[in-house]
N, C-alpha and C positions, 0 to 999 in steps of 0.2 A: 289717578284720582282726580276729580273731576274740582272746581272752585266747592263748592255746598259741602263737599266732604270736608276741604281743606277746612274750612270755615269751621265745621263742626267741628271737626278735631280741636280745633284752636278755641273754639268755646268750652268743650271739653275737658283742656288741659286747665284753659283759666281759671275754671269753677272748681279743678279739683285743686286746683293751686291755692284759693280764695277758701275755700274749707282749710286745709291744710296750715293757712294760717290761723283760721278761728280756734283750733286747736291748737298749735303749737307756739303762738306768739308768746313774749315771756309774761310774766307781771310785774309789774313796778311797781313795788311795795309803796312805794315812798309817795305815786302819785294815788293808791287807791287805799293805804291804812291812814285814813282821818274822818273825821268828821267837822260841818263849817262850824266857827265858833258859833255864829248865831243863828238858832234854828229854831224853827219851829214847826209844830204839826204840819205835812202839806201833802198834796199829791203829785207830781209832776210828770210829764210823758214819758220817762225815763224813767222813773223809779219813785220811791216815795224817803218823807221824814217822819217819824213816830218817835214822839215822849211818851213814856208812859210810866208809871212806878214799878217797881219790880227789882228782879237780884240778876245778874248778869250768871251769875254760878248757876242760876235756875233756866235761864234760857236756853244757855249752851248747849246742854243734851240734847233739846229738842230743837236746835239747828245743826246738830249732831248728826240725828237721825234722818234729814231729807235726805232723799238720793242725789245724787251725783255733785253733794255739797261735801267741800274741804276746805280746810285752813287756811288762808293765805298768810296773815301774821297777826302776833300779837297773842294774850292768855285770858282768860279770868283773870287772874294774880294782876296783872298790871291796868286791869281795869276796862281794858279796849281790844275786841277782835274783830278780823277781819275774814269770811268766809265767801271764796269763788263758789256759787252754786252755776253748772251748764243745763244749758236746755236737751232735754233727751232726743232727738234728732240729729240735731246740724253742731251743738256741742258750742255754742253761743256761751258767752260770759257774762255772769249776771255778779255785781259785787256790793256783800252786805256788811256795814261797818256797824257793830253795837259796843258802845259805850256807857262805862255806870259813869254817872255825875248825880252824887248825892243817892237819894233813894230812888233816884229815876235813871232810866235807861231809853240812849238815844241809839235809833235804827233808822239806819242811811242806808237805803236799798239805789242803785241803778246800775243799768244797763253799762255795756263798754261803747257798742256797737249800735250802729242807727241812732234813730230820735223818740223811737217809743216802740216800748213793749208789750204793746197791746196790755197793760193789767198785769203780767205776769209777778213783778214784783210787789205792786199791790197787794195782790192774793195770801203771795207766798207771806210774805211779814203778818198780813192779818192772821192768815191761821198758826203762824206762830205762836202769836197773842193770845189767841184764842185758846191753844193750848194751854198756856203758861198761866194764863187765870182759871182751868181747871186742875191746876195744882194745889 
């Protein structure tokens, strides 16, 4: 095998090593179930913050139903969840944290990975919303 194979191979192995971990890294509950005390509306290259009013029991289903979104931690019942949604491809981690406080609900969408998600988080949270006030 000649250098350019060698090479190949070994960018090969790294990439599938480098995937390998976007999925199977663990989560740390502890660093990705919160939200900052003080927040407010914003957008940020990583992800976003939404206040909005509403019922957390009424959102849930319908971050229930995205694909390839699950639980990380937390219930309705205690007021604060925490949902790994992946990106369909490469299986990238996106983490959305909703909390009720009062008759408002805080949603902390970001990224794990890189420095921005081109809008994906954006998206995903508005048409949430969008949902949830056609309820």
């Amino acid at each position: 095998m000649n250098w350019a194979g060698v090479i190949a191979l070994l960018l090969l192995v790294g990439a599938v090593c480098g995937l390998a971990w976007i999925r199977l890294a663990p989560d740390d509950v502890a660093r990705w179930h919160h939200v900052p005390e003080a927040v407010t509306t914003r957008d940020m290259d990583g992800g976003v913050i939404r206040i909005v009013p509403g019922a957390l029991a009424e959102l849930n289903p319908i971050i229930r139903q995205t694909p390839r979104t699950r639980l990380l931690a937390g219930s309705v019942q205690s007021g604060m969840v925490t949902y790994i949604t992946r990106s369909k491809l490469f299986g990238f981690p996106d983490y959305t944290t909703v909390a009720q406080r009062g008759d408002d609900l805080i949603l902390y969408a970001r990224l794990r990975y890189g420095k921005s998600d081109m809008g994906v988080n954006k998206a995903r949270v508005d048409h949430w919303l969008s949902e949830l006030a056609q309820e």
